[in-house]
C-alpha positions in Angstrom: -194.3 133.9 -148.7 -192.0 135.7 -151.0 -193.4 139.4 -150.1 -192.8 139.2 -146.7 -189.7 140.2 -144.8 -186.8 138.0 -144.0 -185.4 137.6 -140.3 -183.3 140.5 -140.9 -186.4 142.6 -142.1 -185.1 142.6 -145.9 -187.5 142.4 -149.2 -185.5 141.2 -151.2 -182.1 143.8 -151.2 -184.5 146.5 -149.6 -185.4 146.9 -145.9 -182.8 146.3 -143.1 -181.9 148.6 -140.1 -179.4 151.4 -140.8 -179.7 153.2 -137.4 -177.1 155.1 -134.7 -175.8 152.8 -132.0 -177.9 154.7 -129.5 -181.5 153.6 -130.8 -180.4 149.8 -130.9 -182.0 148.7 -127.8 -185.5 150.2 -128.3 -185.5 149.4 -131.9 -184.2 145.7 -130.9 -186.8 145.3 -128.4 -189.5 146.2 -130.9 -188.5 143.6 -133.0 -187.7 141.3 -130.4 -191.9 141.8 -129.2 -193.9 143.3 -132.1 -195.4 139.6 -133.8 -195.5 138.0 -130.2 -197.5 141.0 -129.5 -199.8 141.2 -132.4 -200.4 137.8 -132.4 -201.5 137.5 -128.7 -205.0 137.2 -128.2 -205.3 140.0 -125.5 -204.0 142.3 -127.8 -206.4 140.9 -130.8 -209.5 141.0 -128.4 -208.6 144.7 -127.5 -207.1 145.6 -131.3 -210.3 144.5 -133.0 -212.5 145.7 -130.3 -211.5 149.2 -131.0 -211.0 149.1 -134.5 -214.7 148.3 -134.9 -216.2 150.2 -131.3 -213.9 153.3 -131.9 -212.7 153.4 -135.4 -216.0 152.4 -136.8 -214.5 149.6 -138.8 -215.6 147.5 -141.1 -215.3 150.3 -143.7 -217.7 150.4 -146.4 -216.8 148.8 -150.2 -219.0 150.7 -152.0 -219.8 150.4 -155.5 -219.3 153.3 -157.5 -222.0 153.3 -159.9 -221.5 156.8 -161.8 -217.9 156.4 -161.9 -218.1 152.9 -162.8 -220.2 153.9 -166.1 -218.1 156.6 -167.0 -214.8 154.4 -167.5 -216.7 151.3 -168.3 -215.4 149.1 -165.9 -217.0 147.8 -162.4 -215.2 149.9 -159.7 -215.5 149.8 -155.9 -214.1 152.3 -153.6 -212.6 151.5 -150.0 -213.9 153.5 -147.4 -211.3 154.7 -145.3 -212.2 157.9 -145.7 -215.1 156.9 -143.4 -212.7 155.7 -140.5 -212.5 157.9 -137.2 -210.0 160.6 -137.8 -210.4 160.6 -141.7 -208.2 158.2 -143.1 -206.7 154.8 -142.7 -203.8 155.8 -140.7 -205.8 155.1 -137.3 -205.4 151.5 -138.1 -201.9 151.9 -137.5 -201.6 154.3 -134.4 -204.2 152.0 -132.7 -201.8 149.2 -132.7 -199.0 150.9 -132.7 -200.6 152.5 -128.9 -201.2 149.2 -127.5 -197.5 147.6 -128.5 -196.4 150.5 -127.0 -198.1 150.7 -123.7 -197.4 146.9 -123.5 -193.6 147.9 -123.7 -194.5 150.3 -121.0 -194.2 153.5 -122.8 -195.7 157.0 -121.8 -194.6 159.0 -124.2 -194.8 159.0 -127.3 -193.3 160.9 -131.2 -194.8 160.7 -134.4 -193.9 162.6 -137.7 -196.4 163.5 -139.9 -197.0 165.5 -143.7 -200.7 165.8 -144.7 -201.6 165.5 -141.0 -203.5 162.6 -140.7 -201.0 160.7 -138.9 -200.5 163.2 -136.7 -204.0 163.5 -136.2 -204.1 159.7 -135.7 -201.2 159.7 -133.4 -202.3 162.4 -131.2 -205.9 161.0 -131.0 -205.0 157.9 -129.7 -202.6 159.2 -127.2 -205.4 161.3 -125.7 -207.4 157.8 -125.3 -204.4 156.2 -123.3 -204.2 159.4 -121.6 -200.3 158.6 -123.4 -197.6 162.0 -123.8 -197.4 163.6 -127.5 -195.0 165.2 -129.7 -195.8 165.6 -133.7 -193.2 167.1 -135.7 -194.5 168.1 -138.9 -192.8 170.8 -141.9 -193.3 174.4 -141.8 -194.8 174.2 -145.2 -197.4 171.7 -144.2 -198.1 173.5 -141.0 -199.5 175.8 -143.3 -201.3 173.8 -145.8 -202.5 171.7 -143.6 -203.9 174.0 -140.5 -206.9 172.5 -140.0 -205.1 169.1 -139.0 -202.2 171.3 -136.7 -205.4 172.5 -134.9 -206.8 169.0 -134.3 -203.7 167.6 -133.1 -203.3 170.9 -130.5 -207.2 170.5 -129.4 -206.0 166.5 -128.8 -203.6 167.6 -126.5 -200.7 167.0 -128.9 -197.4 169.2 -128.9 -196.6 170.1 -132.5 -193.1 170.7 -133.7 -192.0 172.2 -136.7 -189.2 171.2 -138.8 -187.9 174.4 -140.8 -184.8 172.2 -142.2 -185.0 171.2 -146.1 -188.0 171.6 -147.8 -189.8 171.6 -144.5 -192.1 169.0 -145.8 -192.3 165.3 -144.3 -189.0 164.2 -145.0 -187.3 167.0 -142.5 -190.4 166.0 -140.1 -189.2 162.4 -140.0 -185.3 163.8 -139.1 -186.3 166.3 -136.6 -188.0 163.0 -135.2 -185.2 160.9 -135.1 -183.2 163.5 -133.8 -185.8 164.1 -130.9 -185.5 159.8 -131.0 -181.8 159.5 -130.4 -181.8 162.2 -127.6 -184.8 161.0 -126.1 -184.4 157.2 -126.3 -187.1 156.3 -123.5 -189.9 157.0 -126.1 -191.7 155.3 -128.4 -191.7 156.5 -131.8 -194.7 155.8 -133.8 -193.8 156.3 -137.3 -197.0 156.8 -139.8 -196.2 154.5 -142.9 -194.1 151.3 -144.2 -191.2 152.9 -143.9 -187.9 153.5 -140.9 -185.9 150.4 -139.9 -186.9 147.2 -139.4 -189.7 146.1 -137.9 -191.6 149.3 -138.7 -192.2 148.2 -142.2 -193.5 145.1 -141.2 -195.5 146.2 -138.4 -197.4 149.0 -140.2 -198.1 146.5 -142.9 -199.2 143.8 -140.6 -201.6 146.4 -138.8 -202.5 147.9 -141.8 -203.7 144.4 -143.3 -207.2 144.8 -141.8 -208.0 146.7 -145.3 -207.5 144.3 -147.3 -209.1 141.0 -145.3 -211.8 143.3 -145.0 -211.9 143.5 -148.9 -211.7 140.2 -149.9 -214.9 139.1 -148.1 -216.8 142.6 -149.1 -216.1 141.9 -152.1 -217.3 138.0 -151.9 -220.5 139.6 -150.5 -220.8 142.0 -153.6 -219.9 139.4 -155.9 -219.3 136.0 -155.2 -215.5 136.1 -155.3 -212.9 137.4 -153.3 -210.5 138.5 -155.8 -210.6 141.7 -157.8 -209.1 142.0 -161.0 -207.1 145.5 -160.2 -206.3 147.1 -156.9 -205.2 150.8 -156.9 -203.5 152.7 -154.6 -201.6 155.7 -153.7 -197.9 155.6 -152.8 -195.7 158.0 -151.2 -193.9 156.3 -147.9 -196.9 153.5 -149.4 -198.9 152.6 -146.1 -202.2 152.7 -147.5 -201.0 150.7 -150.5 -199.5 148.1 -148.2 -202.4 147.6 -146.6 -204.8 147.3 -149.5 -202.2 144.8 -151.3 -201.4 142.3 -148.5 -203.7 140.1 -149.1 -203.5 140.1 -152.9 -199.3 140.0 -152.4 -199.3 136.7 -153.4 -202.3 136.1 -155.6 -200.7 137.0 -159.0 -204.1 137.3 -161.1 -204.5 140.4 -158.8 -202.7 143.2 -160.7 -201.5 145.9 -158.1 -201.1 149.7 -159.4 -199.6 151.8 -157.5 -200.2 155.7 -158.1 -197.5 158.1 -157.3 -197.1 162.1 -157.5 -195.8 163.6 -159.9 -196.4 167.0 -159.2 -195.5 169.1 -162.0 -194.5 166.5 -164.0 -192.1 163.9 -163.8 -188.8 165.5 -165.1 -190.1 169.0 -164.6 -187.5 168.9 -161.0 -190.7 169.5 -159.1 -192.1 165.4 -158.2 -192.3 162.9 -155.9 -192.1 160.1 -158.5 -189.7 157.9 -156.7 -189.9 154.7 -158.9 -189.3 156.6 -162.4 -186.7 159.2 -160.7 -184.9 157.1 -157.9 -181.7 154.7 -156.9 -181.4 152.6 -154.2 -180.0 154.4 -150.9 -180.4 154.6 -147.5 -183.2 157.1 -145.9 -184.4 156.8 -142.0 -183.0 153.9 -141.8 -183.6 151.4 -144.7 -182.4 150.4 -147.9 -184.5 151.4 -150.5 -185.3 153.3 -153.8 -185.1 157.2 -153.1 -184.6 160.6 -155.1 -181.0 161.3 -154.7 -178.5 163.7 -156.8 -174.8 162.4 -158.2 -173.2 162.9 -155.3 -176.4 160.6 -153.0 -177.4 163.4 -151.3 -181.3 163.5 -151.1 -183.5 165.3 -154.2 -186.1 168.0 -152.1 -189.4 166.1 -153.7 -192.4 168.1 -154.6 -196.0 167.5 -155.0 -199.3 169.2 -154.0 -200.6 166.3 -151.8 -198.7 166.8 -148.7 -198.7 163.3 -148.1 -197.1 162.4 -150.9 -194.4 164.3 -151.1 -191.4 162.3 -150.0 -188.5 161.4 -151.6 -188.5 157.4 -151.4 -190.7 154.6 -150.7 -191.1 152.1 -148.5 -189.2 148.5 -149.2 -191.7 146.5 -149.5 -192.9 148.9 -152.3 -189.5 148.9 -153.3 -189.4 144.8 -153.6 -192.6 145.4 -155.8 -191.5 147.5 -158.2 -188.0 145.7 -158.3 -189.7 142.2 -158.8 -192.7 144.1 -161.0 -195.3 142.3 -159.2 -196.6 145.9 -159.0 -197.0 148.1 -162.0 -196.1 151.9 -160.5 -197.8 155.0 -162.4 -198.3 158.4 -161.9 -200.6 161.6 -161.8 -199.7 165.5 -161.6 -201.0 167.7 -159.7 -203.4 169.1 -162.5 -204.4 165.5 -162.9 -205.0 164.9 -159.1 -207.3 167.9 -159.3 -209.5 167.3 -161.6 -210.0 163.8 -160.5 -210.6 165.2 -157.2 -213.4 166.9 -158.4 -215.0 164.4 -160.7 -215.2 162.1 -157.7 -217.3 164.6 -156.1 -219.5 166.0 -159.0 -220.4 162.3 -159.8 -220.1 160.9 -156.7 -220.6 163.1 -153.9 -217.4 161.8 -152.1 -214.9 164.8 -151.6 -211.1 162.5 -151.5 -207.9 164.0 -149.8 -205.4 164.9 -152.4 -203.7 161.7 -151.8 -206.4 159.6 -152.5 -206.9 161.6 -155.9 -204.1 160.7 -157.2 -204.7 157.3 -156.9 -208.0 158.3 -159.1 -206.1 159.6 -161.5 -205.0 156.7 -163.5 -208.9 155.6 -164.3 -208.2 157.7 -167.7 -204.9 156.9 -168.4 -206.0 152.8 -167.9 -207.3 150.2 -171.0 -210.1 148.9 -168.7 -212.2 146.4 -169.8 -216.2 146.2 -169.5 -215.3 143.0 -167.1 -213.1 144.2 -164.7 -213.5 144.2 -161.1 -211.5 147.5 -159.5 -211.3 148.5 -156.1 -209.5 151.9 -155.4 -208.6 152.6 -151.7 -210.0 155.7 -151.0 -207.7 156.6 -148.5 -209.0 159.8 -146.6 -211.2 162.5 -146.7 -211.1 165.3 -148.4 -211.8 167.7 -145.5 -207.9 168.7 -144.8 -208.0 169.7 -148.6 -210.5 172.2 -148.9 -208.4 175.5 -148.9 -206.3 174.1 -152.2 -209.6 173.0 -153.8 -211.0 176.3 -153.3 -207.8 178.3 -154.0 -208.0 175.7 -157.6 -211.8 176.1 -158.1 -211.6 180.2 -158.4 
């Protein structure tokens, strides 16, 4: 399959493992296990048991009738949002846990930016009864408060990074740091991005979104194929796992939805396609923000989540092979597609997932089309910048 990683974990010229001597072994013994792992039917029977037990899985397609008529196209949202926790990053920590604990690991890191990883991450731990340590950016300690006071009533030990821009990026070095000093944990990183085989991993575990849609959408329908799948993108987990199954299936066009923040060339963005080169960031090659001289552009956006400087490789493989067509929405945008979802909906999306939103205006959509936009959290985490933007 040509989107899927090579032996050496590469997409194409992206991917690979750029990592410090020191984290060799545990990173080599995650690759050396992770598929043998997954693809074991203990971890399956356990996996899907508490996906759909604990997580609440299957989550909801749902037909978005309101929204639909306004843009004149037939759109379906992806309940994630629905999942335990808020968001779709629990599909990840939950397999993530059990690879870990079949490694024999007890303690375990996690970075996070909007929280919900973090919030993932330290909920899961508190089910295997499993160590935790969340390192997370001053700044999104503060915007995000509601999710530091989750991961601390989970039992969860929350760190903050106060290097940088004290956003997500300086959260996922303070963790490597911690990593490389600390080598007898397991770090579960949040998105499809790190060295190889986090990329592949996440995406694997992440995958569940999108079998899930094709036969939702079968149900709804009578075929398993939408016409357009959107998604947002900052490291691009979400995305990944709403693509997967499309990946190959090129009468499925894939947008991918990026912050722009203030604009893009305004200096304050997170637009990675449009603005990056290809470099080297926690530990794979791919497209990130960098200045002249390749040190790393501080990225900016309102979404906490959102606001890194690169993308994952497989996302980087997309754009470079343009099987995936990568757009954008500021923060004023974001916003007031935040809030149209909820007048006409009564579905309140995280900033993330608003951006993704965001493009429904800026689109030529046809009275035929078949959309499906991964709703990718709840808006709960959000509600002090909505209000702060409502007065």
């Amino acid at each position: 399959m040509k989107f899927q990683p090579d032996h050496n974990g590469y997409y194409g010229q992206f991917g690979g493992a750029f990592i410090p001597e020191l984290l060799y072994p545990n990173v080599k013994e995650l690759e050396d296990n992770y598929i043998q792992i997954i693809e074991s039917e203990t971890f399956q029977k356990e996996y899907k048991d508490l996906l759909k037990h604990y997580v609440g899985r299957p989550s909801p397609l749902y037909l978005a009738k309101r929204l639909s008529e306004k843009y004149g196209a037939t759109i379906y949202l992806k309940r994630e949002d629905l999942n335990h926790t808020g968001a779709h990053k629990v599909n990840n920590t939950i397999g993530q846990i059990l690879i870990a604990k079949q490694l024999g690991k007890t303690k375990i890191i996690a970075e996070t930016g909007a929280g919900q990883h973090g919030v993932a991450t330290a909920t899961v731990c508190a089910l295997m009864g499993l160590e935790c340590i969340v390192f997370m950016g001053e700044t999104d300690i503060k915007r995000q408060a509601p999710n530091v006071a989750r991961m601390k009533m989970l039992g969860a030990k929350v760190i903050a990074a106060t290097s940088g821009s004290k956003t997500l990026k300086d959260a996922t070095n303070e963790a490597i740091r911690y990593w490389i000093q600390h080598p007898d944990t397991y770090y579960l990183i949040g998105s499809v991005v790190g060295p190889h085989p986090y990329p592949d991993m996440v995406a694997r575990l992440q995958a569940v979104i999108s079998e899930e849609m094709k036969w939702q959408l079968k149900e709804h329908t009578g075929k398993e194929n939408p016409d357009t799948v959107i998604a947002c993108v900052g490291g691009g987990s979400n995305a990944a796992g709403a693509f997967y199954h499309y990946l190959d299936d090129e009468d499925v066009e894939l947008i991918a939805v990026e912050a722009a923040g203030l604009g893009v060339h305004s200096g304050e963005s997170a637009a990675t396609s449009q603005l990056g080169e290809v470099g080297v960031i926690h530990g794979s090659k791919t497209i990130l923000m960098q200045d002249e001289y390749g040190q790393i552009v501080e990225p900016y956006s309102i979404s906490a989540g959102l606001d890194y400087p690169g993308v994952g490789p497989l996302h980087a493989f997309l754009f470079d092979e343009k099987r995936a067509t990568f757009m954008n929405a500021t923060d004023k945008e974001a916003l007031e597609a935040a809030y149209e979802l909820t007048k006409i909906e009564g579905i309140i999306p995280a900033l993330e997932t608003a951006h993704a939103l965001a493009v429904l205006p800026k689109m030529d959509l046809k009275k035929d089309q078949t959309i499906i936009i991964n709703l990718s959290g709840r808006g709960d985490k959000d509600l002090e910048t909505y209000i702060k933007h409502l007065s």
